[in-house]
N, C-alpha and C positions, 0 to 999 in steps of 0.2 A: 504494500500500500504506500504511497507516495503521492507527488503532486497527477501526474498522470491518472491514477488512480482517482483522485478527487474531480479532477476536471473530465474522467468519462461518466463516473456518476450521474455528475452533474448533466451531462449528456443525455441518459437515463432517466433524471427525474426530468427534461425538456420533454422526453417521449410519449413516457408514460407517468405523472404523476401520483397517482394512484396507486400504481403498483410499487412507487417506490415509498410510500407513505406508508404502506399495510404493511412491507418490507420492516421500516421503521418502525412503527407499532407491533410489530411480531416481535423484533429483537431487543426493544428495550420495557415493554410496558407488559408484555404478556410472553415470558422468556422461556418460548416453546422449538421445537423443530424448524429451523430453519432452510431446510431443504425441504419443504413444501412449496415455496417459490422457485425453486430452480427453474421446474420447465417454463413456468411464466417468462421468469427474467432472458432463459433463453429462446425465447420465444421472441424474446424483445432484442435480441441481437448483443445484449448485456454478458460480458462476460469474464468479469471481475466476482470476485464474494459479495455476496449480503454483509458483512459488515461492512464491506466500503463504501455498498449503496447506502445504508442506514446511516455512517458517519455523514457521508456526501450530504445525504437528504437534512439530518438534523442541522447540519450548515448553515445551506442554505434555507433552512426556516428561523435559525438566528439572527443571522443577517437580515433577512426580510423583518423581521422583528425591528430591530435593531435599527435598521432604517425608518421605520416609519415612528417610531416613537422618538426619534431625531428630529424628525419632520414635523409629529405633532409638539414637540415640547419649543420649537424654535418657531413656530407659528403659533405659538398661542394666544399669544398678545395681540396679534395681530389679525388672524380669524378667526377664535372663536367666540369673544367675548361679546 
C-alpha cells in the first residue's frame, strides 16, 4: 500500500461509490469477512485489497469533511446570519 495504492482507490470510489463505502462499512464498523467483496471489487476492474479501498474511501470522506466545515466556519459571518 503506498501513494499509488491511495490514488487507485481513489479511482475506485470515482467508479463505484457505493461499493466502496459498504467496503468501508464492512471493514471498520461491522469487522466481518472481507472477501465477500472481492468479486464485486473485481468486477469493478479494482485490484488492490479492501483495506486500501476502505483507507482510500475513509480519506476521502475526511477530506470532504474537512473541507466543507472550512467552508462553513469561514463563511459564517458572512452567509449565514
Amino acid at each position: 500500500m503506498g501513494i499509488t495504492g491511495i490514488f487507485e482507490s481513489w479511482r475506485c470510489f470515482g467508479k463505484n461509490p457505493m461499493l466502496a463505502t459498504r467496503v468501508l462499512i464492512a471493514m471498520v464498523v461491522l469487522p466481518s469477512n472481507p472477501v465477500s467483496h472481492v468479486l464485486d471489487l473485481e468486477k469493478e476492474g479494482y485490484l488492490e485489497d479492501t483495506r486500501t479501498l476502505a483507507m482510500g474511501t475513509a480519506m476521502l470522506y475526511s477530506i470532504a469533511f474537512a473541507v466543507s466545515y472550512s467552508f462553513l466556519y469561514m463563511t459564517y459571518g458572512l452567509l449565514w446570519i
